[in-house]
N, CA, C and O atoms as a DFTB+ gen file, in Angstrom:
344 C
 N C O
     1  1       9.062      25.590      -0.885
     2  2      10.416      25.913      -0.553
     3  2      11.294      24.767      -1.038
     4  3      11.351      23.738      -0.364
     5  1      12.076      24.906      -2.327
     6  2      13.154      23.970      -2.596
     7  2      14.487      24.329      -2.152
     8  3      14.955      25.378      -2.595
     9  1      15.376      23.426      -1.118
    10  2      16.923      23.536      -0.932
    11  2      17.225      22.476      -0.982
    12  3      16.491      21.516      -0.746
    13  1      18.850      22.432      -1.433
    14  2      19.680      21.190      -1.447
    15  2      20.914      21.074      -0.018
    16  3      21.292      21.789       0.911
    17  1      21.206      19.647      -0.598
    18  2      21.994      19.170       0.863
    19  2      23.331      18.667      -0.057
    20  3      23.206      17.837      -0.958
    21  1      24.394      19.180       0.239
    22  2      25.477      18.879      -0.241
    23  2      26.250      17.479       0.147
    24  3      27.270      17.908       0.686
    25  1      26.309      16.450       0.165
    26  2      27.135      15.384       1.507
    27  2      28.769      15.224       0.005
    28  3      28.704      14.907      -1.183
    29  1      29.949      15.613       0.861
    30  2      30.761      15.109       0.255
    31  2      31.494      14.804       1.046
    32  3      31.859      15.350       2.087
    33  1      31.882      13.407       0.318
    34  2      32.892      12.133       1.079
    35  2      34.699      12.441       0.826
    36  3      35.641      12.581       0.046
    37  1      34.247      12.402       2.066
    38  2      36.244      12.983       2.499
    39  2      37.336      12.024       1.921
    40  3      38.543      12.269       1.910
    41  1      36.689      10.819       1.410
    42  2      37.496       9.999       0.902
    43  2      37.864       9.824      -0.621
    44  3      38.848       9.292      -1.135
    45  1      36.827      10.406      -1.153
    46  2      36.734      10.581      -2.551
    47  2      36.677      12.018      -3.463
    48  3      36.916      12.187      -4.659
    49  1      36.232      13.057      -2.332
    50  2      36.127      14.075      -2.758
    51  2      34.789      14.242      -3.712
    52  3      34.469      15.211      -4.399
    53  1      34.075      12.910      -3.518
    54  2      32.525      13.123      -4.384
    55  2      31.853      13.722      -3.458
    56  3      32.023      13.721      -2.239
    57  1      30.539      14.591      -4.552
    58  2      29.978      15.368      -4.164
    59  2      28.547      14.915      -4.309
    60  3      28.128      14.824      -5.463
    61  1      27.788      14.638      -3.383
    62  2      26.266      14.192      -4.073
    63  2      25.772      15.083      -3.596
    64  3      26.175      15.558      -2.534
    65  1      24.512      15.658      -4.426
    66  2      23.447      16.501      -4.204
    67  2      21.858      15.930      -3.670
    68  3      21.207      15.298      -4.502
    69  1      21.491      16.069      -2.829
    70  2      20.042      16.378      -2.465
    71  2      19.140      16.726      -2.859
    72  3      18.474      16.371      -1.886
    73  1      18.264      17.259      -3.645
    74  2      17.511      18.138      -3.481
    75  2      15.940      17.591      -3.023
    76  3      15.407      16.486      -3.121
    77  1      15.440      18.980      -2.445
    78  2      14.258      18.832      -1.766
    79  2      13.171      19.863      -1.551
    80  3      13.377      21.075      -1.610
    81  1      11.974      19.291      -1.291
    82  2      11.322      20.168      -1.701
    83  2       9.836      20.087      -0.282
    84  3       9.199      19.067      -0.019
    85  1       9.648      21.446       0.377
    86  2       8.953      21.332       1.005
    87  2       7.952      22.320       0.918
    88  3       8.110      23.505       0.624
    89  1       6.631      21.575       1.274
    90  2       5.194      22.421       0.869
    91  2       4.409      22.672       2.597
    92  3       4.094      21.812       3.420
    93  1       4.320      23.751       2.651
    94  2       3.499      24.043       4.469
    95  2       2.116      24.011       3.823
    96  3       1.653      24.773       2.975
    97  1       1.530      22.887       4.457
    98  2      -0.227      23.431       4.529
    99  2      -0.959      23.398       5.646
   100  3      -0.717      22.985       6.779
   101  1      -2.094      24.006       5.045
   102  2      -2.991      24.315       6.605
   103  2      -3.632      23.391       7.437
   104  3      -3.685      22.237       7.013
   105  1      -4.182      23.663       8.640
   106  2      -4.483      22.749       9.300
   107  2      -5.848      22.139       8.565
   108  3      -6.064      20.929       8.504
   109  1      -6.800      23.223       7.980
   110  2      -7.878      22.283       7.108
   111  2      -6.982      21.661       5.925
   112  3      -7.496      20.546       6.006
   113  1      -6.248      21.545       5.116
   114  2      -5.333      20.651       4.274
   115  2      -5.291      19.482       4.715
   116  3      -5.820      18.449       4.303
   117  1      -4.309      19.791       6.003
   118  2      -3.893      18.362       6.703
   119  2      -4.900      17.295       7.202
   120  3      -4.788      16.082       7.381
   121  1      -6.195      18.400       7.407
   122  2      -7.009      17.504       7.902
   123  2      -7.962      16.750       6.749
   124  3      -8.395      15.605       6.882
   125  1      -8.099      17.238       6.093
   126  2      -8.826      17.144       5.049
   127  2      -8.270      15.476       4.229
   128  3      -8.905      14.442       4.022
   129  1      -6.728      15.883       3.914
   130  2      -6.197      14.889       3.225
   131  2      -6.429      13.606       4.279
   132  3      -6.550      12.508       3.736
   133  1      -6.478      13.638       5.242
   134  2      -6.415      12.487       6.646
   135  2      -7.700      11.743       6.480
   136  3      -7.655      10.521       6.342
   137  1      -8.933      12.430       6.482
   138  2     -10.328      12.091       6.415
   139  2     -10.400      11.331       4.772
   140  3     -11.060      10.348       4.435
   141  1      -9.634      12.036       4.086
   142  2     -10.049      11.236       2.812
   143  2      -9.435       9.671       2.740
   144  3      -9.837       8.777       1.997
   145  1      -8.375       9.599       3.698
   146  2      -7.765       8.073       3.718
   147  2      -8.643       7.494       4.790
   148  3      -8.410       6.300       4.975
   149  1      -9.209       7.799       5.245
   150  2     -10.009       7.354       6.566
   151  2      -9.799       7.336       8.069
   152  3      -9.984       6.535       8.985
   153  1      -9.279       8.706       7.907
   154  2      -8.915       9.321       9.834
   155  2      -9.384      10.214       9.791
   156  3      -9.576      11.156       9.023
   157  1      -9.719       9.705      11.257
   158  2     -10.364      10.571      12.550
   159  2      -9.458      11.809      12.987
   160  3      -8.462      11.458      13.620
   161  1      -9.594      13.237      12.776
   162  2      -8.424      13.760      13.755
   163  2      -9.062      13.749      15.123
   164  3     -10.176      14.207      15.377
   165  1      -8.150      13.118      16.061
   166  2      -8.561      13.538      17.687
   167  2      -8.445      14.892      18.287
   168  3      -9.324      15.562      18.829
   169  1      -6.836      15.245      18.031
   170  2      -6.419      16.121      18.799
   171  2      -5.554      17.135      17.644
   172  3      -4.903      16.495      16.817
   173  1      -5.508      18.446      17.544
   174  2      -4.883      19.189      16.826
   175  2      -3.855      20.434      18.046
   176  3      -4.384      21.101      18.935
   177  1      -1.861      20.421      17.596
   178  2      -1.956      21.122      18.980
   179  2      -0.464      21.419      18.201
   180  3       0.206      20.705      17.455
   181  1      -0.237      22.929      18.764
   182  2       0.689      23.643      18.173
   183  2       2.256      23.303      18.237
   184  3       3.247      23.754      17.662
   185  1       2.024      22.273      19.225
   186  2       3.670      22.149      19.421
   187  2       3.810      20.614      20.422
   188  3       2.809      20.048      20.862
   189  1       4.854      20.247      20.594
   190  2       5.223      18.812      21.131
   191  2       4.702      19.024      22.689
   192  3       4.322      18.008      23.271
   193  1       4.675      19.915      23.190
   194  2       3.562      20.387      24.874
   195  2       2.464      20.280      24.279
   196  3       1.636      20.943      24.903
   197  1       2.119      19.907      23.603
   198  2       0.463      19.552      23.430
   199  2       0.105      21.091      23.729
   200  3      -0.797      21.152      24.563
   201  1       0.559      22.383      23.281
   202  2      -0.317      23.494      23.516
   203  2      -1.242      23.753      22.145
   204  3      -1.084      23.453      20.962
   205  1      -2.237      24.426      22.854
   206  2      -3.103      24.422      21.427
   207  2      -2.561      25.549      20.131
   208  3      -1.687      26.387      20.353
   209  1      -3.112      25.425      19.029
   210  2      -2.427      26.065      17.958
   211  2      -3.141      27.237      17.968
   212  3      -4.330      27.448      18.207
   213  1      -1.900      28.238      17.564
   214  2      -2.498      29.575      17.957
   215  2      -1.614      30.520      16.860
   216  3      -0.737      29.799      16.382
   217  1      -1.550      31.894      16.300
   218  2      -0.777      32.503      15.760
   219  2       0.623      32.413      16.253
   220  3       0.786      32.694      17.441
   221  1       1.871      32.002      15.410
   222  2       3.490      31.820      16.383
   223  2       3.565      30.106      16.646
   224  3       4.674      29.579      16.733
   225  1       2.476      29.392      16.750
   226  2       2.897      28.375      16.834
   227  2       4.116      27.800      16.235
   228  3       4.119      27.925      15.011
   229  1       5.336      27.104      16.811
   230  2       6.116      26.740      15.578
   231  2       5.858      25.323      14.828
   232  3       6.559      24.948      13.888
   233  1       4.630      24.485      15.422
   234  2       4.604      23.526      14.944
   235  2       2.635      23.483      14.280
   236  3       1.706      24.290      14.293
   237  1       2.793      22.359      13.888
   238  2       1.014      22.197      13.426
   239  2       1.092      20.160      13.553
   240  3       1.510      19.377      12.700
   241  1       0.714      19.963      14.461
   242  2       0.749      18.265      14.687
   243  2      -0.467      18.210      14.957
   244  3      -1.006      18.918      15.807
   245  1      -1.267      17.015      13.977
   246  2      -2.478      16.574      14.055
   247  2      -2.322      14.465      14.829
   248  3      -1.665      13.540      14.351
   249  1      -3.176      14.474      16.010
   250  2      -2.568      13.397      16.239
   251  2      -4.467      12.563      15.343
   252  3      -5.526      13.163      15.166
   253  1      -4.250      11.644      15.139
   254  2      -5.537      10.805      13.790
   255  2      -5.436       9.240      14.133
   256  3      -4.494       8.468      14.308
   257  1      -7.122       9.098      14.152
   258  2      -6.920       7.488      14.334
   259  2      -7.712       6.974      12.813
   260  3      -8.603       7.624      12.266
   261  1      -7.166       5.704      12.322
   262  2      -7.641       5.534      11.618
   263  2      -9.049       4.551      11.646
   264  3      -9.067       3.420      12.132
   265  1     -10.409       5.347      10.916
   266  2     -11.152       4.714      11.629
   267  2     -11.624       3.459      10.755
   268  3     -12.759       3.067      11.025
   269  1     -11.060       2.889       9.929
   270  2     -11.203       1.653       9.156
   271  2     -11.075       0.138       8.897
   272  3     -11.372      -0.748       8.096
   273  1     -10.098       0.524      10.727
   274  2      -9.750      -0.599      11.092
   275  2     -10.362      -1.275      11.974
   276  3     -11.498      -0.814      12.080
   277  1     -10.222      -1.999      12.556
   278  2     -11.531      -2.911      13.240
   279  2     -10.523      -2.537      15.039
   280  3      -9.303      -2.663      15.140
   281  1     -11.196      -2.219      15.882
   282  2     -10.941      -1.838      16.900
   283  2      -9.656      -2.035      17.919
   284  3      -9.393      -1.395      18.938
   285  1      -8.987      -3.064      17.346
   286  2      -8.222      -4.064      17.907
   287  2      -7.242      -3.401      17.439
   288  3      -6.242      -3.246      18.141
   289  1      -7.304      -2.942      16.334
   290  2      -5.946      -2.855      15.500
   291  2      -5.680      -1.091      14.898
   292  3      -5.282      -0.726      13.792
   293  1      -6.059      -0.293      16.055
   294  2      -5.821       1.372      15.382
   295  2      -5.204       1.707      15.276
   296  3      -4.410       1.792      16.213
   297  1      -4.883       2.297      13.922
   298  2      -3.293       3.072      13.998
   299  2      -3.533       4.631      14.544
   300  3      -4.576       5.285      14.522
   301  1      -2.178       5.016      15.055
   302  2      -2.515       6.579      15.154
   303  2      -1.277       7.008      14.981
   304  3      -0.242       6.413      15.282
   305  1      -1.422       8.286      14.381
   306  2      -0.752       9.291      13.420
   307  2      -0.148      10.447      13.741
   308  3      -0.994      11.033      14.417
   309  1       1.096      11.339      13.641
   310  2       1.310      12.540      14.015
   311  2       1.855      12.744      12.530
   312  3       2.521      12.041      11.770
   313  1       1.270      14.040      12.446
   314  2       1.604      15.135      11.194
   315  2       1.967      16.121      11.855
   316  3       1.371      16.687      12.772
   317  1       3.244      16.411      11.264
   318  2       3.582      17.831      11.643
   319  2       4.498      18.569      10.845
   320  3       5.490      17.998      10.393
   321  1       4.205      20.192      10.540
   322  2       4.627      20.864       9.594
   323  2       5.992      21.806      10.367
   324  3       5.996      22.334      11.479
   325  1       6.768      21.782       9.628
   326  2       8.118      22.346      10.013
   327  2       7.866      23.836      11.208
   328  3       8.320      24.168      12.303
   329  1       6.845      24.417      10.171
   330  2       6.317      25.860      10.912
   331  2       4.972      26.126      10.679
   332  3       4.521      25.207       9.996
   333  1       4.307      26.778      10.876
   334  2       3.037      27.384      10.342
   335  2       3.542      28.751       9.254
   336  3       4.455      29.569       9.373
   337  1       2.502      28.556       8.189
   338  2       2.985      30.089       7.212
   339  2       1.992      31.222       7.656
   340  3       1.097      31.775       7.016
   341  1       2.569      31.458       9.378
   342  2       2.085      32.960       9.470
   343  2       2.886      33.885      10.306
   344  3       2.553      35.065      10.413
């Protein structure tokens, strides 16, 4: 899905353009790409209530620890896709 964002300055009457470009993928995608940098997914859940992902979900948030780091120091991760494509 490509759309643009118009911002024009009231002072100048310039017009800058945006453009942008967004790709929905699946939850094996998301997870997939995560494991190849070296995360763990913990928790996978359809929406900011932590409900689980289901058909209608409007969200897809994978929360990921990364497991490469030495214990002290884990990062953790939220991915989340605008909508699900179903």
């Amino acid at each position: 899905m490509s759309f643009e964002i118009h911002y024009v300055f009231a002072s100048s009457g310039e017009d800058v353009v945006s453009t942008n470009e967004l790709r929905f993928r699946t939850q094996a995608e998301l997870t997939h790409s995560l494991v190849d940098v070296g995360f763990s997914v913990e928790h996978v859940f359809g929406d900011w209530a932590r409900r689980p992902v289901e058909v209608g979900s409007p969200e897809l948030i994978l929360i990921a620890t990364r497991m490469k780091c030495p214990v002290s120091t884990f990062v953790t991760a939220a991915i989340t896709a605008l909508t699900l494509p179903w």
